[in-house]
PyMOL CGO cylinders between C-alpha atoms (Angstrom):
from pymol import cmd
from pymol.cgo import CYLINDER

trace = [
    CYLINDER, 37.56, 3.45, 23.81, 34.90, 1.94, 25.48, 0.3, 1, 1, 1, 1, 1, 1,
    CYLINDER, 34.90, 1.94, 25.48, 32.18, -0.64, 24.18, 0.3, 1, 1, 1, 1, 1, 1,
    CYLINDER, 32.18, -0.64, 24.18, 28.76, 0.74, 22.89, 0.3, 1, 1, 1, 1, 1, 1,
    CYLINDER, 28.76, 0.74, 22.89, 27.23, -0.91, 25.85, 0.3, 1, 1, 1, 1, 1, 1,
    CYLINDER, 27.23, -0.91, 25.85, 29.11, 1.18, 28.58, 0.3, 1, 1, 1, 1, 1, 1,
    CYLINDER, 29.11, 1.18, 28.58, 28.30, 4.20, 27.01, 0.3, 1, 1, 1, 1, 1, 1,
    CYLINDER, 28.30, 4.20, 27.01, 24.75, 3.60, 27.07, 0.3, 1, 1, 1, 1, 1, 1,
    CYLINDER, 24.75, 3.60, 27.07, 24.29, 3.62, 31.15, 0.3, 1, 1, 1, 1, 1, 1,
    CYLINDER, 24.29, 3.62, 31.15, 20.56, 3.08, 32.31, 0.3, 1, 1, 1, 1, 1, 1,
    CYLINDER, 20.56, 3.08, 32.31, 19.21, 3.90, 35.96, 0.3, 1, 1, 1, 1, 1, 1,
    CYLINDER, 19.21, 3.90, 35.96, 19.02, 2.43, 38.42, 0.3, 1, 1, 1, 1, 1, 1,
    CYLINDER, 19.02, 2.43, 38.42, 15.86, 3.54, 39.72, 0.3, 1, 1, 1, 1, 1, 1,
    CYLINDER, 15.86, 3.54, 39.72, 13.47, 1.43, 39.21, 0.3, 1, 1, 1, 1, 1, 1,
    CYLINDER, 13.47, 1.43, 39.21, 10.44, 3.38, 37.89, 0.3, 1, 1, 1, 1, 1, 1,
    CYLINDER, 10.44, 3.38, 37.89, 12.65, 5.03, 35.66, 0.3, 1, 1, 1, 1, 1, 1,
    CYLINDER, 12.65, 5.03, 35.66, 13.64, 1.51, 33.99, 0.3, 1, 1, 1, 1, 1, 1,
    CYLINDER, 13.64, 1.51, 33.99, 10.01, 0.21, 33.75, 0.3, 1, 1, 1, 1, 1, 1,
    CYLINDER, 10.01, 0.21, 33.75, 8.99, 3.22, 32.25, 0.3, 1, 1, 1, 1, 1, 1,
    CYLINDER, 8.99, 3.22, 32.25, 12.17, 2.80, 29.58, 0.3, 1, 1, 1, 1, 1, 1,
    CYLINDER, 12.17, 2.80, 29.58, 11.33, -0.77, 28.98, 0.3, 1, 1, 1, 1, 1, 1,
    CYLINDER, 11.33, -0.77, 28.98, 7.74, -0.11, 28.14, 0.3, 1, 1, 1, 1, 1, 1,
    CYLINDER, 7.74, -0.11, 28.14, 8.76, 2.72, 25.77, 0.3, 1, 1, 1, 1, 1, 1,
    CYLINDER, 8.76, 2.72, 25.77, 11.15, 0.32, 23.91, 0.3, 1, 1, 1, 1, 1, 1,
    CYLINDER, 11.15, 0.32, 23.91, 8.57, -2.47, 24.06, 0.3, 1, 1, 1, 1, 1, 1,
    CYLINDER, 8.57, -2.47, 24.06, 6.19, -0.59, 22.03, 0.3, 1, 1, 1, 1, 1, 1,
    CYLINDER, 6.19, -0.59, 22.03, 8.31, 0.78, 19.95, 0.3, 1, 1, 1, 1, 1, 1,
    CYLINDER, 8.31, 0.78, 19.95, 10.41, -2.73, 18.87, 0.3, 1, 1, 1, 1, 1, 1,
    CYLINDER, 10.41, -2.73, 18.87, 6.39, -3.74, 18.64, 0.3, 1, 1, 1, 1, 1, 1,
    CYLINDER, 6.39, -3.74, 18.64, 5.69, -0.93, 16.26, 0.3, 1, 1, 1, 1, 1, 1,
    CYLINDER, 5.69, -0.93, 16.26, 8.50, -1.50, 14.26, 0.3, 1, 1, 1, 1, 1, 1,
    CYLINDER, 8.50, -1.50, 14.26, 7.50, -5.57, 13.70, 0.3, 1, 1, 1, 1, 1, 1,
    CYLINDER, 7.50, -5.57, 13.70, 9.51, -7.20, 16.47, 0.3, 1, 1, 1, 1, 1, 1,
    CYLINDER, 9.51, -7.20, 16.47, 7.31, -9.97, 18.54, 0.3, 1, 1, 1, 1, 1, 1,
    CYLINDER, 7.31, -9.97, 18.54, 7.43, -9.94, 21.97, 0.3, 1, 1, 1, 1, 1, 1,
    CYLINDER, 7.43, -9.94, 21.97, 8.15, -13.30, 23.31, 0.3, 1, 1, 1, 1, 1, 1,
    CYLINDER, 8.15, -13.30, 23.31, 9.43, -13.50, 27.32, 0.3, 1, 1, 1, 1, 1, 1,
    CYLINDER, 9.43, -13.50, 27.32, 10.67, -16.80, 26.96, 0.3, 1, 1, 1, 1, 1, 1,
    CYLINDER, 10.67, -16.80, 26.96, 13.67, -15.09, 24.86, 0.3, 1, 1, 1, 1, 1, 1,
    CYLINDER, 13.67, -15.09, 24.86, 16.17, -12.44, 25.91, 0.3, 1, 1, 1, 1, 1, 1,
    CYLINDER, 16.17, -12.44, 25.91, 16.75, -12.38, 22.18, 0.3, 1, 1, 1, 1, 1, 1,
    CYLINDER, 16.75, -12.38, 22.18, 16.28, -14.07, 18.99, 0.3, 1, 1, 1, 1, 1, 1,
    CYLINDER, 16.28, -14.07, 18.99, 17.21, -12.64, 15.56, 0.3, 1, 1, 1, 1, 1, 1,
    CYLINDER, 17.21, -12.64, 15.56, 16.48, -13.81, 11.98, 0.3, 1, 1, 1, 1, 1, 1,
    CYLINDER, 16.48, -13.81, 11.98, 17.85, -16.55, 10.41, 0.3, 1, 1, 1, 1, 1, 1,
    CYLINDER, 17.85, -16.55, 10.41, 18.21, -18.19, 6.91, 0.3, 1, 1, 1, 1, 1, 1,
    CYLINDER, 18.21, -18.19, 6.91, 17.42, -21.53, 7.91, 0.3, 1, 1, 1, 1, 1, 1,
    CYLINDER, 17.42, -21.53, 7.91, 14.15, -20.29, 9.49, 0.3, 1, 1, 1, 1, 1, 1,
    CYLINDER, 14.15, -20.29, 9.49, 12.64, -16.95, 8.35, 0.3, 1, 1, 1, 1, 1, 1,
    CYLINDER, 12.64, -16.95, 8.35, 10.66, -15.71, 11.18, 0.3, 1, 1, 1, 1, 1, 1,
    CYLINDER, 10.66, -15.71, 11.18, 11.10, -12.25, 12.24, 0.3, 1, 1, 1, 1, 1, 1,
    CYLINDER, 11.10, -12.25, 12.24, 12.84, -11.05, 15.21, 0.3, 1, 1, 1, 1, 1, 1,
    CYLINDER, 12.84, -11.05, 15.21, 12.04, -11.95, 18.59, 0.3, 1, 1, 1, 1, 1, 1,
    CYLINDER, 12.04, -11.95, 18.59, 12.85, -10.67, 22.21, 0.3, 1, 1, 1, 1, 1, 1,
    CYLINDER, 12.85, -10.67, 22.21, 11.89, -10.21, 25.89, 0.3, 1, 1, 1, 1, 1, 1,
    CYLINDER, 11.89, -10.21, 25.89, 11.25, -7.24, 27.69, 0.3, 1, 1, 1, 1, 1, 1,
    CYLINDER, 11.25, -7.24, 27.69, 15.21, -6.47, 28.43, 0.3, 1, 1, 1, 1, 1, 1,
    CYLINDER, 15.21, -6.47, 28.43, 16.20, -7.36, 24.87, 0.3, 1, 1, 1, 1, 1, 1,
    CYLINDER, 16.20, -7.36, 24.87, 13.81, -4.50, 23.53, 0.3, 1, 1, 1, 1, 1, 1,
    CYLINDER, 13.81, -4.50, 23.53, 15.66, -2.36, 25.55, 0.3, 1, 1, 1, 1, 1, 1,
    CYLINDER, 15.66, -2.36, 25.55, 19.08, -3.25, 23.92, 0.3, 1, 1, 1, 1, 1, 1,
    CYLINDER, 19.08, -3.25, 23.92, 17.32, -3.46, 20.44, 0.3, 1, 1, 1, 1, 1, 1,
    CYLINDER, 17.32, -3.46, 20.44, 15.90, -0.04, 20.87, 0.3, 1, 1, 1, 1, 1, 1,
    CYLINDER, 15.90, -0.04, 20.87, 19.88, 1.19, 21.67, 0.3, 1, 1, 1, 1, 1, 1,
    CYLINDER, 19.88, 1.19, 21.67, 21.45, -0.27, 18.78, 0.3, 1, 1, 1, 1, 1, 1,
    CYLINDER, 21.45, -0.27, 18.78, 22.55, -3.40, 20.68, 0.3, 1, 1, 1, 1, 1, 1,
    CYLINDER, 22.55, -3.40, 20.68, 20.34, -6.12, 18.99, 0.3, 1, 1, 1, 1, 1, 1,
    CYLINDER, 20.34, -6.12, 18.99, 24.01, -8.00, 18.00, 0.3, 1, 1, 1, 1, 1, 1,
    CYLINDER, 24.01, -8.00, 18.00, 25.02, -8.17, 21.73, 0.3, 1, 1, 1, 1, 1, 1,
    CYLINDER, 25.02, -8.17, 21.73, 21.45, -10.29, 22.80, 0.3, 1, 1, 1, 1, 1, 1,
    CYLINDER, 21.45, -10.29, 22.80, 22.47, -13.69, 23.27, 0.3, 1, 1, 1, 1, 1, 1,
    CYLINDER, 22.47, -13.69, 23.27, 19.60, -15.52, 24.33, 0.3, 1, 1, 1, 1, 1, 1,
    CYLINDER, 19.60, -15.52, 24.33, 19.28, -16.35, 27.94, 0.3, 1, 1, 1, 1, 1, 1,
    CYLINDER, 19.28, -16.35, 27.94, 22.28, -15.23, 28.78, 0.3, 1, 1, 1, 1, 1, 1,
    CYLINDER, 22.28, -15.23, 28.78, 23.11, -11.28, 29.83, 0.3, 1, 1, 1, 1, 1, 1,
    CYLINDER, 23.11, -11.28, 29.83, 26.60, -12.15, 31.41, 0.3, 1, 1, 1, 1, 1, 1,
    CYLINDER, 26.60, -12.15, 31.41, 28.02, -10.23, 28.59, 0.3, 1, 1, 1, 1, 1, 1,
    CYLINDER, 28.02, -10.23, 28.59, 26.86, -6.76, 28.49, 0.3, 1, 1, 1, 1, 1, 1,
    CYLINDER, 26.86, -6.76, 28.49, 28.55, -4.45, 30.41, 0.3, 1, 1, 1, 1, 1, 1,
    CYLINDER, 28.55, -4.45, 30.41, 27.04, -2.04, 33.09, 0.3, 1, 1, 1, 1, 1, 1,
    CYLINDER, 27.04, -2.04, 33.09, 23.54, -2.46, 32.69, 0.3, 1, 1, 1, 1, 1, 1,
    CYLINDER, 23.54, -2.46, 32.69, 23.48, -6.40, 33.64, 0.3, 1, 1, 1, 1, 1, 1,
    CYLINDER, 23.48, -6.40, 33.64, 22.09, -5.38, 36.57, 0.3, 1, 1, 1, 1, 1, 1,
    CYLINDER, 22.09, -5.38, 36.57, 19.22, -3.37, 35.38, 0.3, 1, 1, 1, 1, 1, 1,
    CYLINDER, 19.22, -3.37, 35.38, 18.88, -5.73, 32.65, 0.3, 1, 1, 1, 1, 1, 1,
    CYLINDER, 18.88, -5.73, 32.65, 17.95, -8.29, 35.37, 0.3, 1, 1, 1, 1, 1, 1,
    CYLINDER, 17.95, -8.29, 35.37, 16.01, -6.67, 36.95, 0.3, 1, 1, 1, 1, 1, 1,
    CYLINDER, 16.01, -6.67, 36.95, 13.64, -5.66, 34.07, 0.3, 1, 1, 1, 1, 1, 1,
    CYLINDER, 13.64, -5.66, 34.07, 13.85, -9.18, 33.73, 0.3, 1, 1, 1, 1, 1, 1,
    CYLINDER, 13.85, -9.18, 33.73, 12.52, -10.25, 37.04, 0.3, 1, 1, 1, 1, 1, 1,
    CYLINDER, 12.52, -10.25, 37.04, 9.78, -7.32, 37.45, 0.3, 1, 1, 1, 1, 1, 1,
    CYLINDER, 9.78, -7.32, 37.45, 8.08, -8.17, 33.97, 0.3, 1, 1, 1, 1, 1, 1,
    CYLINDER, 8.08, -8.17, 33.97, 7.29, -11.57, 36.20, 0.3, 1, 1, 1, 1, 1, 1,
    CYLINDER, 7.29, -11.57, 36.20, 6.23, -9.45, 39.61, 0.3, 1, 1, 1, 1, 1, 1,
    CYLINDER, 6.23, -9.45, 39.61, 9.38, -10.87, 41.04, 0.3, 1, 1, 1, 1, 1, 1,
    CYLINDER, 9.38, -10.87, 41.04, 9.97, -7.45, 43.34, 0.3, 1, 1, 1, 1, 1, 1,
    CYLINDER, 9.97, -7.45, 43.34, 12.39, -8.78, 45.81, 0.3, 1, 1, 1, 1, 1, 1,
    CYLINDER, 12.39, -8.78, 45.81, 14.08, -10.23, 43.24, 0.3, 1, 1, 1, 1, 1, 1,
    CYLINDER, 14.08, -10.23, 43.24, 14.03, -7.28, 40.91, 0.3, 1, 1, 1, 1, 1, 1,
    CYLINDER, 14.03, -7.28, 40.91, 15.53, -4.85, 43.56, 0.3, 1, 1, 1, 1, 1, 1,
    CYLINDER, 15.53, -4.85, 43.56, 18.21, -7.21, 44.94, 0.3, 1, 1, 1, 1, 1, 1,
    CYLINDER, 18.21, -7.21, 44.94, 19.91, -6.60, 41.23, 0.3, 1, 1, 1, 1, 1, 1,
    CYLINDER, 19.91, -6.60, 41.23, 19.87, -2.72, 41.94, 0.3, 1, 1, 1, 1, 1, 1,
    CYLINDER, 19.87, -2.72, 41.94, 21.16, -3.40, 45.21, 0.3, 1, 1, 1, 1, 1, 1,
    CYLINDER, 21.16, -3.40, 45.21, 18.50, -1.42, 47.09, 0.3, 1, 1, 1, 1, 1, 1,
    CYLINDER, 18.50, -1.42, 47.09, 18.46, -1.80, 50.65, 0.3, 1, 1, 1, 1, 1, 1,
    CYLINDER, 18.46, -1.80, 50.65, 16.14, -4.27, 52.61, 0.3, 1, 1, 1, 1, 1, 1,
    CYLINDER, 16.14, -4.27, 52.61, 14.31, -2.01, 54.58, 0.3, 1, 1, 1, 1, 1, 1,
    CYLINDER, 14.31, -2.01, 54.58, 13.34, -0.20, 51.35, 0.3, 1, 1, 1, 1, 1, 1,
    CYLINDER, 13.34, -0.20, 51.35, 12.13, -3.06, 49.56, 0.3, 1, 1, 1, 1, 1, 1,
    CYLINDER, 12.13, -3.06, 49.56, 10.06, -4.04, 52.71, 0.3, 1, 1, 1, 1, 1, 1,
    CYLINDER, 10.06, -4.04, 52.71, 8.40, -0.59, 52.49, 0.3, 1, 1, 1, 1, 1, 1,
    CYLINDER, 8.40, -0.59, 52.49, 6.89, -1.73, 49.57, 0.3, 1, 1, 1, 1, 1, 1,
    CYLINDER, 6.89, -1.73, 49.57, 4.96, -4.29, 51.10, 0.3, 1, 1, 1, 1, 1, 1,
    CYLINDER, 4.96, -4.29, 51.10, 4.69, -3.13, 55.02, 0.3, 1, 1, 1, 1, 1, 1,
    CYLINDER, 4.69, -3.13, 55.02, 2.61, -0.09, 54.74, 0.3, 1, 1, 1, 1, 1, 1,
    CYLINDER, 2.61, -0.09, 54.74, -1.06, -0.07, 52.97, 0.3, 1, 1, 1, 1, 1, 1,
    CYLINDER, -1.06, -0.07, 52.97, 0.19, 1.26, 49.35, 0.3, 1, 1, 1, 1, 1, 1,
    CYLINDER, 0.19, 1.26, 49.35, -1.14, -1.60, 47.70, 0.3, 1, 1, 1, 1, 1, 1,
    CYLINDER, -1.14, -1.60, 47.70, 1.82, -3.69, 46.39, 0.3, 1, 1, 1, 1, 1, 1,
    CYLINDER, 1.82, -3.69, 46.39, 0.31, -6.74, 47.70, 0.3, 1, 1, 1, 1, 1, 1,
    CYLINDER, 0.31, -6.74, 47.70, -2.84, -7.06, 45.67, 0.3, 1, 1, 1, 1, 1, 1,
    CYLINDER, -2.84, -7.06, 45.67, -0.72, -5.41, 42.66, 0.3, 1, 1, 1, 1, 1, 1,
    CYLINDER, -0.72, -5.41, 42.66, 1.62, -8.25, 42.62, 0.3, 1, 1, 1, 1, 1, 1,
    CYLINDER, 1.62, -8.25, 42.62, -1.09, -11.54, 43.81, 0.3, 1, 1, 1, 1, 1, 1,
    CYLINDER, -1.09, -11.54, 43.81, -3.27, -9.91, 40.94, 0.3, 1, 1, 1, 1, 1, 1,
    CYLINDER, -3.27, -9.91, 40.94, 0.03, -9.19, 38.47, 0.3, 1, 1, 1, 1, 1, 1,
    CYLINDER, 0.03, -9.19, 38.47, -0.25, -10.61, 34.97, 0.3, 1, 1, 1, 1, 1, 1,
    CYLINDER, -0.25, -10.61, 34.97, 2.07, -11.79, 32.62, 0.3, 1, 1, 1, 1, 1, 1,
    CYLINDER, 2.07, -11.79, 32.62, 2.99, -11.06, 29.23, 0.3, 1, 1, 1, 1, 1, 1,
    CYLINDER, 2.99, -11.06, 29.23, 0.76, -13.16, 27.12, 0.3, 1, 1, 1, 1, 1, 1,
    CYLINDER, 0.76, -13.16, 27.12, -2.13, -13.59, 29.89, 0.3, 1, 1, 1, 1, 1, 1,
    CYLINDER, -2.13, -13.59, 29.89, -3.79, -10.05, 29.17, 0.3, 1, 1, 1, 1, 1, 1,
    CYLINDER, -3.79, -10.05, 29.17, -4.01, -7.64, 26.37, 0.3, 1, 1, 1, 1, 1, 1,
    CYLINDER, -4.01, -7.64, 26.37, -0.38, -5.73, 25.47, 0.3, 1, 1, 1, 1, 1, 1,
    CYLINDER, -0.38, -5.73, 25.47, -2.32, -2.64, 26.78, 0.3, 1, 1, 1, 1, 1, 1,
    CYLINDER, -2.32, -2.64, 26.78, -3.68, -4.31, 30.28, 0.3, 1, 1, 1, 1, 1, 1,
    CYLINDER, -3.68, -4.31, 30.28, 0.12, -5.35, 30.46, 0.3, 1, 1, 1, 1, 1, 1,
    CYLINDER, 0.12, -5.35, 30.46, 1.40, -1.67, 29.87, 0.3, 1, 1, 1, 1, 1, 1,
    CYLINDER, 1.40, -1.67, 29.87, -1.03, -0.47, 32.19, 0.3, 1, 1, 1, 1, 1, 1,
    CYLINDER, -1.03, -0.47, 32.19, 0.07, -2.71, 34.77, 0.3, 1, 1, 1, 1, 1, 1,
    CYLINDER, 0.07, -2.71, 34.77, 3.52, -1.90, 34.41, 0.3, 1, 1, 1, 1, 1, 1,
    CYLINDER, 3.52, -1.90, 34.41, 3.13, 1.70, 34.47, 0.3, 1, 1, 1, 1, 1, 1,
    CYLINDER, 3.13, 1.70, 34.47, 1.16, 1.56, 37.29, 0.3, 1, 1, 1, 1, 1, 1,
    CYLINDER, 1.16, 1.56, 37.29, 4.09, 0.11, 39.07, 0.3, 1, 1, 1, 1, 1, 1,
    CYLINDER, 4.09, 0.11, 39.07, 6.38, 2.66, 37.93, 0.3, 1, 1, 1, 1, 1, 1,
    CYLINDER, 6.38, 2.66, 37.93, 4.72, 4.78, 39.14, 0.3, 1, 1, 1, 1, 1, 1,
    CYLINDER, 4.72, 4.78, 39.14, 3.88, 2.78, 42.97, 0.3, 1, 1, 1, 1, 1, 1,
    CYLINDER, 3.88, 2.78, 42.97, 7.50, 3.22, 42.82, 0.3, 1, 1, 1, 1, 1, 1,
    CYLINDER, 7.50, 3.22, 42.82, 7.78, 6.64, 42.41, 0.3, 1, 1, 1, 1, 1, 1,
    CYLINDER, 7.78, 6.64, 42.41, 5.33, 7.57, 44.83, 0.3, 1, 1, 1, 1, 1, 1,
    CYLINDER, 5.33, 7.57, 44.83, 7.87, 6.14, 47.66, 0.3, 1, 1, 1, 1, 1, 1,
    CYLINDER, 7.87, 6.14, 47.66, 10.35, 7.60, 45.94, 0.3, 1, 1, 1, 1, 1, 1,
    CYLINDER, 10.35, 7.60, 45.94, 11.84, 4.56, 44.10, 0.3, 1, 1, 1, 1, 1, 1,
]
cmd.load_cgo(trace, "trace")
């Protein structure tokens, strides 16, 4: 039988996994879990009670039942969805290039997002991290994005 983690396959388009990270962002927010990108993943402990902490990829495994299989700053571990793991990784930064490379999209597609007049460049000099803005300017920003992705069909 296969692992929890291989039966929980996420896209690979990346709109579609933006979109799923923000959902499970605000939800591991609503539920009490602090958002903190400088961990994939921490969880509570006796010796120092704190609540829960993770990243933007380690809400997604939280919100899928997978909170015992974050080990912080390390994804080598998880099964089929390293890849889009990484990659939620790198986009919550603005890292693009970086981002697709882990979904193995092509070259000339990832140029098309900063060749034509679409607005990805002043989108990503003008991106904001976690922490710098509001959660809701950063949700905003993300979902804008997603959805500059899906308008080219990413």
């Amino acid at each position: 039988m296969k692992e929890l983690e291989q039966l929980i396959e996420l896209p690979r388009v990346p709109s579609k996994l933006i979109r799923i990270a923000v959902e499970d962002m605000e939800a591991s927010i609503r539920y009490g879990v602090n958002i903190d990108m400088s961990n994939w993943g921490v969880g509570k402990n006796s010796d120092e009670p704190r609540k829960c902490s993770v990243c933007m990829a380690g809400a997604v495994m939280l919100q899928r039942g997978l909170a015992e299989n974050i080990i912080p700053d390390n994804f080598i571990h998880i099964g089929e969805n390293k890849d889009q793991y990484n990659f939620i990784d790198s986009i919550r930064d603005g890292k693009v290039r970086l981002a697709m490379s882990y979904l193995s999209i092509s070259q000339p597609n990832v140029n098309r997002l900063f060749s034509n007049n679409n607005g990805w460049k002043e989108v990503l000099k003008d991106f904001k991290l976690w922490g710098e803005v509001s959660n809701d300017d950063f949700f905003n920003q993300m979902d804008e994005l997603a959805q500059d992705f899906e308008d080219i069909g990413l």
